[in-house]
Residue frames as qw, qx, qy, qz and C-alpha x, y, z in Angstrom:
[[0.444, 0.509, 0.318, -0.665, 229.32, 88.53, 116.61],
 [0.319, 0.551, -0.619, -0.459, 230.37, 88.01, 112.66],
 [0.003, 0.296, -0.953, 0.068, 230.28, 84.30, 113.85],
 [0.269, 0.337, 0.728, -0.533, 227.34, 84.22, 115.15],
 [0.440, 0.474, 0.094, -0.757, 225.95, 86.16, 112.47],
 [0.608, 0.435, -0.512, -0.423, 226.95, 83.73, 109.50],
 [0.117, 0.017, 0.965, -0.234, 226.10, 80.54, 111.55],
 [0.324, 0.412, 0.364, -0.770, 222.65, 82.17, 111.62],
 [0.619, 0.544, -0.018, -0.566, 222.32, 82.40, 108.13],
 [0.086, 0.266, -0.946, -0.166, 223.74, 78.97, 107.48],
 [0.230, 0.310, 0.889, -0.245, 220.98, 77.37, 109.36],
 [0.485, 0.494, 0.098, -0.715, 218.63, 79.73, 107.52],
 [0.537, 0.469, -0.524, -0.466, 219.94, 78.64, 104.11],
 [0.080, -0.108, 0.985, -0.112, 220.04, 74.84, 105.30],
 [0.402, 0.335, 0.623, -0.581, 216.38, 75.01, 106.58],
 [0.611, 0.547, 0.067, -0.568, 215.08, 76.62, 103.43],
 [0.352, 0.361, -0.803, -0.317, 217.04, 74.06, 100.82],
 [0.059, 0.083, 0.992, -0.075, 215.56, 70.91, 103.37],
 [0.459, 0.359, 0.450, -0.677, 212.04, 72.85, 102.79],
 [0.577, 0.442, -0.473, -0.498, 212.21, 73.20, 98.77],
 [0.172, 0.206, -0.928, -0.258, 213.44, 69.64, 98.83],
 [0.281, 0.280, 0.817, -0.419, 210.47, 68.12, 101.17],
 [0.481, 0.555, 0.331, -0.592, 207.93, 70.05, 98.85],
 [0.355, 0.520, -0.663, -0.405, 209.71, 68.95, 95.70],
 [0.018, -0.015, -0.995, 0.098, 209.67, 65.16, 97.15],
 [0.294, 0.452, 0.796, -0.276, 205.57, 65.52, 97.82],
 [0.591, 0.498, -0.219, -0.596, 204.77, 67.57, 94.49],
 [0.361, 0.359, -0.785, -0.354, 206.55, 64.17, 93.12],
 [0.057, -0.015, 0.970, -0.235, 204.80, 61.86, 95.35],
 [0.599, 0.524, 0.243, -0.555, 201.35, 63.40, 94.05],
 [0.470, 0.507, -0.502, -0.520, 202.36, 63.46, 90.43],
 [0.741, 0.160, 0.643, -0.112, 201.71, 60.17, 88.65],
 [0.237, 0.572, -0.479, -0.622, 203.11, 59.71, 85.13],
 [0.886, 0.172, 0.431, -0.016, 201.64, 56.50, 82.72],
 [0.189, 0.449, -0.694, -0.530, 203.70, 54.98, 80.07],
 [0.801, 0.338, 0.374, -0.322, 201.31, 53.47, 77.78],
 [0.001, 0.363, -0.639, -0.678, 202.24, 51.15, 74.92],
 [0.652, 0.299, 0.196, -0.668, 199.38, 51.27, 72.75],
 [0.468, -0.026, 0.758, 0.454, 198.47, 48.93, 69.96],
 [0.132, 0.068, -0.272, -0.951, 195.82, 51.17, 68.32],
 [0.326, -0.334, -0.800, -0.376, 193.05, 49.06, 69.02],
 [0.487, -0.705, -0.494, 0.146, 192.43, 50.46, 73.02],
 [0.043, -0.699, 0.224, -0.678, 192.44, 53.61, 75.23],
 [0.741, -0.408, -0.515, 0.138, 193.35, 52.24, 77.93],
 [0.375, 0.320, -0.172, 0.853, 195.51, 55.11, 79.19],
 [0.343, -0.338, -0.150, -0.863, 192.45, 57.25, 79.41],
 [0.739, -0.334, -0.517, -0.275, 190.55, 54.44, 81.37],
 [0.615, -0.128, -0.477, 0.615, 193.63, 53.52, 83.97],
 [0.149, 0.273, -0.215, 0.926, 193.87, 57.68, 84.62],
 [0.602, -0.480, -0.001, -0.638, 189.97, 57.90, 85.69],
 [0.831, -0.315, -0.456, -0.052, 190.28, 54.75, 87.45],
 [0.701, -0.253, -0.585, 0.319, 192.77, 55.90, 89.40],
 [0.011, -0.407, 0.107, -0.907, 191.39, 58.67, 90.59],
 [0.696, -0.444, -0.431, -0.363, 188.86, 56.65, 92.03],
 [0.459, -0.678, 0.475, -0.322, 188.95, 56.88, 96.32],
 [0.929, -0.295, 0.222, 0.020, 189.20, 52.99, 96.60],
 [0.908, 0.167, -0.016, 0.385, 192.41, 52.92, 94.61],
 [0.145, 0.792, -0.246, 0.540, 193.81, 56.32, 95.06],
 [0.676, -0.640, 0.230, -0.285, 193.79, 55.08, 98.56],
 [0.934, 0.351, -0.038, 0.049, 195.80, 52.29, 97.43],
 [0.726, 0.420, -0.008, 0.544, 198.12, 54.05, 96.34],
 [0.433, -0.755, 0.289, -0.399, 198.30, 56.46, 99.45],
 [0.855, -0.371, 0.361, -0.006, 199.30, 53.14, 101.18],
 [0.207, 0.653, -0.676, -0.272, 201.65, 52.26, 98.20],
 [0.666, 0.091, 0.736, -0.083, 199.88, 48.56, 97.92],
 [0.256, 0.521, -0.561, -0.590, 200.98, 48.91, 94.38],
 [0.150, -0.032, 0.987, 0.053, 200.36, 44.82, 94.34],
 [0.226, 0.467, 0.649, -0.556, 196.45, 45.56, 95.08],
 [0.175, 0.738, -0.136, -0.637, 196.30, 48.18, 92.39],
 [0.025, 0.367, -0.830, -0.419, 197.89, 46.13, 89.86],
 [0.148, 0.229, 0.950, -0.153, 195.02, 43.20, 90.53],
 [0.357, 0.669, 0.521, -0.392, 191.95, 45.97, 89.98],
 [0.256, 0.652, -0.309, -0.643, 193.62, 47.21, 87.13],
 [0.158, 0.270, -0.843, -0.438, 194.17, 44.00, 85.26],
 [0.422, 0.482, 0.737, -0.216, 190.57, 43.27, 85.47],
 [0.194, 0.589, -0.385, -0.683, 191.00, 45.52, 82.54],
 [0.837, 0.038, 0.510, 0.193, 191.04, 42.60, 79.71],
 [0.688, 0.690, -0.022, 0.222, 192.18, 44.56, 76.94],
 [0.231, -0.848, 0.472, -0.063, 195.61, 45.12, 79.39],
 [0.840, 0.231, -0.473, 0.133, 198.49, 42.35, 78.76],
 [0.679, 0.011, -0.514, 0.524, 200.83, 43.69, 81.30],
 [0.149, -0.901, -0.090, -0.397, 200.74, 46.01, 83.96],
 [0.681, -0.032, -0.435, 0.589, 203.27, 47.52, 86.23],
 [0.228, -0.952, 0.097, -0.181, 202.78, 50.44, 89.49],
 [0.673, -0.210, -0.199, 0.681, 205.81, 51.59, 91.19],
 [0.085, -0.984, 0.014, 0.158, 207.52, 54.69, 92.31],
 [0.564, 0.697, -0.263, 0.357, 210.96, 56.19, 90.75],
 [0.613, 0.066, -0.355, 0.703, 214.16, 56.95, 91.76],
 [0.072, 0.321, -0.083, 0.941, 212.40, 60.75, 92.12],
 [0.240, 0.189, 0.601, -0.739, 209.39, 59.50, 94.46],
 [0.318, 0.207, -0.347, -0.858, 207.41, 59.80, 91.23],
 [0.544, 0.125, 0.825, -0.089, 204.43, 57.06, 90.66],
 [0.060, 0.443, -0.700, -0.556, 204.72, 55.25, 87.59],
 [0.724, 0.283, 0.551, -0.303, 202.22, 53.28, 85.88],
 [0.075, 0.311, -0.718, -0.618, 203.58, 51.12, 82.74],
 [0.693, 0.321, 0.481, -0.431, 200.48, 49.75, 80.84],
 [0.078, 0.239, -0.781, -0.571, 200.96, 47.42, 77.68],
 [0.794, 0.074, 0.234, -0.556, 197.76, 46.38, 75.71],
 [0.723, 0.236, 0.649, -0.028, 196.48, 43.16, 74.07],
 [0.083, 0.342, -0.720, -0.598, 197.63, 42.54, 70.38],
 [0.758, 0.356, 0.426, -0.343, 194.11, 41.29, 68.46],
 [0.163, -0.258, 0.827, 0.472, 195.01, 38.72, 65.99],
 [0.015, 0.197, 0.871, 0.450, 191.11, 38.52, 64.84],
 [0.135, -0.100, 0.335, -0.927, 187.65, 39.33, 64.99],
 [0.159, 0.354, 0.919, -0.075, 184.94, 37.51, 66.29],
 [0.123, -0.211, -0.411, -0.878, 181.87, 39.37, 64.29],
 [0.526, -0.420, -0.726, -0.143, 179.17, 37.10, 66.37],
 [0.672, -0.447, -0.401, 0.434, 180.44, 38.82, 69.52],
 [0.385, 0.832, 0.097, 0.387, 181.40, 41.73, 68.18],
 [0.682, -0.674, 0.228, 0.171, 184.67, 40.98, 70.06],
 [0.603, 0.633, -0.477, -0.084, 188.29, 40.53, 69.61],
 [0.948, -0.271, 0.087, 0.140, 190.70, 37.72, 70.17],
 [0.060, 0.750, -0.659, 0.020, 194.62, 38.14, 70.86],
 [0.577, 0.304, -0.758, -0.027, 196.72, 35.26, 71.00],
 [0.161, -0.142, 0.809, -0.547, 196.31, 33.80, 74.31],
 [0.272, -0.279, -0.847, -0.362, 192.76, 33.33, 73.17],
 [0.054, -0.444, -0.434, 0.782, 191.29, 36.19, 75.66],
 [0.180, 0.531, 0.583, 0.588, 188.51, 37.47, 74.05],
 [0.201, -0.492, -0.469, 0.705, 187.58, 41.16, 74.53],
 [0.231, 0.788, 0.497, -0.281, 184.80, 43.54, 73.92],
 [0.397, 0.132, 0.217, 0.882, 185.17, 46.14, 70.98],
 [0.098, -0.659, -0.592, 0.454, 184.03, 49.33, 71.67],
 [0.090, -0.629, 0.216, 0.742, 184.28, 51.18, 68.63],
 [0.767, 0.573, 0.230, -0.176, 183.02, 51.47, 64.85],
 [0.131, -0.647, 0.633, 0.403, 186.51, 51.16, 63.66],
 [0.906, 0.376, -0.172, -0.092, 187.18, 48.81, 60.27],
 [0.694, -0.405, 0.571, 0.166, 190.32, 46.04, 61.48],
 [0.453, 0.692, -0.524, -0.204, 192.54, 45.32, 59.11],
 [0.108, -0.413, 0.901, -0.069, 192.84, 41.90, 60.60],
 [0.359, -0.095, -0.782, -0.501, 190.96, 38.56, 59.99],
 [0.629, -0.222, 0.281, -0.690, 187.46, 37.93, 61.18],
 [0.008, -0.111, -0.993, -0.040, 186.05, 34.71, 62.54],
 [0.440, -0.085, -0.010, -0.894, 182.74, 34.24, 61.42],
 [0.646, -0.353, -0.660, -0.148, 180.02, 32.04, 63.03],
 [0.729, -0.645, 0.115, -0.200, 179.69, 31.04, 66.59],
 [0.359, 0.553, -0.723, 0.209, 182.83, 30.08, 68.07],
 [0.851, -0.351, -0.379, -0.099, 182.37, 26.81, 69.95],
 [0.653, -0.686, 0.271, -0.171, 183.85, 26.92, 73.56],
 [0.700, -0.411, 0.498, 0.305, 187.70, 24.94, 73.22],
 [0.772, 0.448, 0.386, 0.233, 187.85, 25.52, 69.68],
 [0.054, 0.990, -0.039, -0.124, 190.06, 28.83, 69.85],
 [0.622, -0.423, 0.595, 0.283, 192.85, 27.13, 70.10],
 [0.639, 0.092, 0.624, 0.440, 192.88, 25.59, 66.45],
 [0.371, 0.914, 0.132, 0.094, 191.84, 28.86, 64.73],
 [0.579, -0.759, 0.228, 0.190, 194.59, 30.11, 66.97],
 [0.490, -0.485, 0.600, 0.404, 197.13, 27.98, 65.75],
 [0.583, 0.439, 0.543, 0.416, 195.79, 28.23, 62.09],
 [0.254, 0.960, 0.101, 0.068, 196.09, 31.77, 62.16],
 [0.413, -0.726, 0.471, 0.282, 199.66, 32.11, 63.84],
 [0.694, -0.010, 0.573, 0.435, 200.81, 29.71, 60.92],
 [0.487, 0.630, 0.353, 0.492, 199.49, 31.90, 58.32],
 [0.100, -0.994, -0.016, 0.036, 200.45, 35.10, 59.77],
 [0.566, -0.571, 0.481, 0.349, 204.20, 33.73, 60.49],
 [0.774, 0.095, 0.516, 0.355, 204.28, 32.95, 56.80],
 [0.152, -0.508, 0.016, 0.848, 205.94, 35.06, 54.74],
 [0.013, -0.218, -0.602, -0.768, 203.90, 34.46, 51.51],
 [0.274, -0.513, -0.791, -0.190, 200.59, 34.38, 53.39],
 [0.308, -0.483, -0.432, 0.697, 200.84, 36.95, 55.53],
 [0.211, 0.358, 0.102, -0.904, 198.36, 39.56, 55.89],
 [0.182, 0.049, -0.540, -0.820, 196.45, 37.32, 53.68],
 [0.157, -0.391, -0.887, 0.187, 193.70, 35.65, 55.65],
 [0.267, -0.300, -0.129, -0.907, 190.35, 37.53, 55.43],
 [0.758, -0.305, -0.024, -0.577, 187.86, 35.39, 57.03],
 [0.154, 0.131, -0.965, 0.167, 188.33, 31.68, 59.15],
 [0.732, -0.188, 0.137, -0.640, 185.00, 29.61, 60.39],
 [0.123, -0.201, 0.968, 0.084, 184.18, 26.15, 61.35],
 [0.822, 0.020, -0.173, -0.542, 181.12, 24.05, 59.71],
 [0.894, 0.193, -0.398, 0.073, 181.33, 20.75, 60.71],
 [0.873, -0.304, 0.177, 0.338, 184.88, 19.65, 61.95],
 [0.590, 0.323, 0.145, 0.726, 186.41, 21.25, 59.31],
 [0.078, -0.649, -0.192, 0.732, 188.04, 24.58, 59.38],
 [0.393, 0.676, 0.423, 0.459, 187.34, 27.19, 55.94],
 [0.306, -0.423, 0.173, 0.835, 189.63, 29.94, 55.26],
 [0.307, 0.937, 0.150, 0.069, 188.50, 32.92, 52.97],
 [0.720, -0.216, 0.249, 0.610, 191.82, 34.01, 51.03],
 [0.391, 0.793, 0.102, -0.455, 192.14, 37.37, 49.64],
 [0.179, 0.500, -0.691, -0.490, 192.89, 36.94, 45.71],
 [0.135, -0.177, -0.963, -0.150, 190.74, 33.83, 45.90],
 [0.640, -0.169, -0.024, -0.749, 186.80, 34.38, 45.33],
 [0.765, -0.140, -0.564, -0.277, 186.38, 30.66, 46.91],
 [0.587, -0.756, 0.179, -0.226, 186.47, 29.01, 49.99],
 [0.250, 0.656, -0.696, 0.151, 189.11, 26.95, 51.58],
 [0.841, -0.433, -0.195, -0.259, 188.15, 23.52, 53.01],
 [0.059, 0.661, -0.691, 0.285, 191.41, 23.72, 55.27],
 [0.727, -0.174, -0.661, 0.065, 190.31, 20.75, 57.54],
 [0.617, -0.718, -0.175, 0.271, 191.82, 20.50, 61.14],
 [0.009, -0.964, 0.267, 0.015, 194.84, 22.30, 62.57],
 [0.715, -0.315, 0.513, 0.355, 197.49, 19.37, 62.19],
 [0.674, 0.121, 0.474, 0.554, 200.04, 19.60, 58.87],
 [0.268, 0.824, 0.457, -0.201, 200.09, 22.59, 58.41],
 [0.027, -0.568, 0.555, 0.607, 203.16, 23.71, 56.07],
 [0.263, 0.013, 0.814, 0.517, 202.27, 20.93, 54.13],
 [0.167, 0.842, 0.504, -0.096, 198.72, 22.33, 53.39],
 [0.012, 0.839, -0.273, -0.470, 200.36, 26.25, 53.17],
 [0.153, -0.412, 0.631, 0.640, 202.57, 24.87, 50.53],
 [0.273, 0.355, 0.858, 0.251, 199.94, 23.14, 48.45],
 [0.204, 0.844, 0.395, -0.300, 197.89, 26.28, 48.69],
 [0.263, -0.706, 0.255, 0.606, 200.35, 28.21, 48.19],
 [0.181, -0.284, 0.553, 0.762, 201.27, 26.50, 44.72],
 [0.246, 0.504, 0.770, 0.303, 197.79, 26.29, 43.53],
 [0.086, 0.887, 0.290, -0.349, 197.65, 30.09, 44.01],
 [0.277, -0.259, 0.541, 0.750, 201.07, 30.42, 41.83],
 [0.363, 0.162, 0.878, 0.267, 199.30, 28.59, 39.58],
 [0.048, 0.872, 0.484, -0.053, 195.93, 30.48, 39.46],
 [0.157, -0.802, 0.098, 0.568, 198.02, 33.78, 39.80],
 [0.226, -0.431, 0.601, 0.633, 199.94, 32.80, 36.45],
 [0.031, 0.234, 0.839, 0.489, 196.91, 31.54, 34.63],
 [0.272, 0.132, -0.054, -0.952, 194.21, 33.89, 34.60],
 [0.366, 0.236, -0.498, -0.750, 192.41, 32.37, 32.42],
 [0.230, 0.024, -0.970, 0.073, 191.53, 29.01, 33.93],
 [0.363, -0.597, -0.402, -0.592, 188.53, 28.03, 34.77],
 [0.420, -0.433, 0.337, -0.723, 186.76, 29.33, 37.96],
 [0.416, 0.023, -0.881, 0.221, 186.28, 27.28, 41.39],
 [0.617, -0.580, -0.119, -0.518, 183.76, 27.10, 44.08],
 [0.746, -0.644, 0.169, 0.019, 186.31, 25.25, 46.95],
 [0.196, 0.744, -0.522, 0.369, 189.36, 24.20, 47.45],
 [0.876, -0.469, -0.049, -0.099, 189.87, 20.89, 49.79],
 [0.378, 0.586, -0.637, 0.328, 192.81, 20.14, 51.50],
 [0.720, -0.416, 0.300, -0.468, 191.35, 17.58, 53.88],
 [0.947, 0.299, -0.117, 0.004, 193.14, 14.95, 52.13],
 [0.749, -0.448, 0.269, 0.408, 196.49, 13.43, 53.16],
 [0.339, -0.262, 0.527, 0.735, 199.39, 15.29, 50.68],
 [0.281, 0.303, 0.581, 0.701, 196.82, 16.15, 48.04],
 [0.179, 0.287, 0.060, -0.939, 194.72, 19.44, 47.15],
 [0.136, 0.298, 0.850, 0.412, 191.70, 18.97, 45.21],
 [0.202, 0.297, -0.057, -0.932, 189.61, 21.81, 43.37],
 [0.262, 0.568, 0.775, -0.090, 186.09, 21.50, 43.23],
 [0.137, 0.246, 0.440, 0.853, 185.03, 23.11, 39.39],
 [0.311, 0.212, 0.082, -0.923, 181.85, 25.61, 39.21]]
């Protein structure tokens, strides 16, 4: 009888541990946790969470077509990467990295990241990064592109680019600490340009006094040449 009696309440205590565990496994298979790395320009967090509350993806993700999910989310454009999955604990994970804007288009009131993806801003925020101003002509992102990545990568110039535009063929940089423009030209040679600027800002930086300029060419092979007031 004794035998019987604490068999009994083995299977009891068996039953109820495989119950907690089943309802522990589908509280985690509800739950849904995002890691978000942000860059401070988007909420994208906030966006992903309503979206996937929505039936056509929640379904989705009932079915675990995580692949599917991934596709309607990165219609997103301010999203670089995006990853669904479930843990080790059943749990469903949703890693979301945004877009890094390297400028702003003012005409569009858009930004541009490096890839040259341009997306909507949706906020009166002031950017601390440079703006392109004008119309940006269809294929021409590219050579801002690679005229900003040069000055950003540089370690005197960095963070100093305020404005970039094209007139013409030529590009024109706005430098902060310089009240003139910059006729920069195209995007080819560009250290040797950066370093000419570079020492005619020494220069200007160490002489105060000199007189004042209205440009600044550097369309010329190996030389600089400052157009007076």
């Amino acid at each position: 009888m004794t035998s019987l009696i604490k068999m009994f309440v083995l299977i009891i205590l068996l039953s109820s541990s495989a119950l907690i565990s089943l309802l522990t496994d589908h509280n985690n298979y509800l739950d849904i946790k995002i890691n978000y790395l942000s860059t401070g320009y988007f909420d994208n967090k906030k966006i992903v969470d309503d979206l996937i509350r929505n039936k056509e993806i929640s379904d989705l993700i009932n079915l675990n077509d995580f692949q599917k999910v991934e596709k309607e989310l990165e219609k997103i454009k301010s999203i670089k990467s995006i990853d669904v999955y479930r843990n080790n604990y059943l749990q469903l994970e949703i890693d979301i990295k945004d877009r890094e804007p390297i400028a702003f288009i003012r005409e569009l009131n858009s930004y541009m990241d490096s890839s040259g993806v341009i997306i909507k801003k949706h906020n009166s925020s002031i950017d601390n990064i440079p703006e392109i101003k004008g119309i940006l002509p269809d294929g021409e992102e590219f050579k801002f592109l690679k005229v900003i990545a040069a000055l950003e990568n540089d370690d005197f110039f960095e963070s100093k680019l305020k404005s970039i535009s094209l007139k013409g063929d030529d590009i024109y940089l706005n430098i902060k600490g310089f009240d003139f423009d910059i006729r920069f030209g195209n995007e080819f040679q560009l250290k040797n340009k950066l370093n000419m600027l570079k020492g005619f800002y020494l220069y200007q930086f160490n002489n105060s006094s000199n007189k004042k300029y209205k440009q600044v060419d550097l369309v010329y092979s190996n030389r600089l040449i400052a157009i007076k007031n």
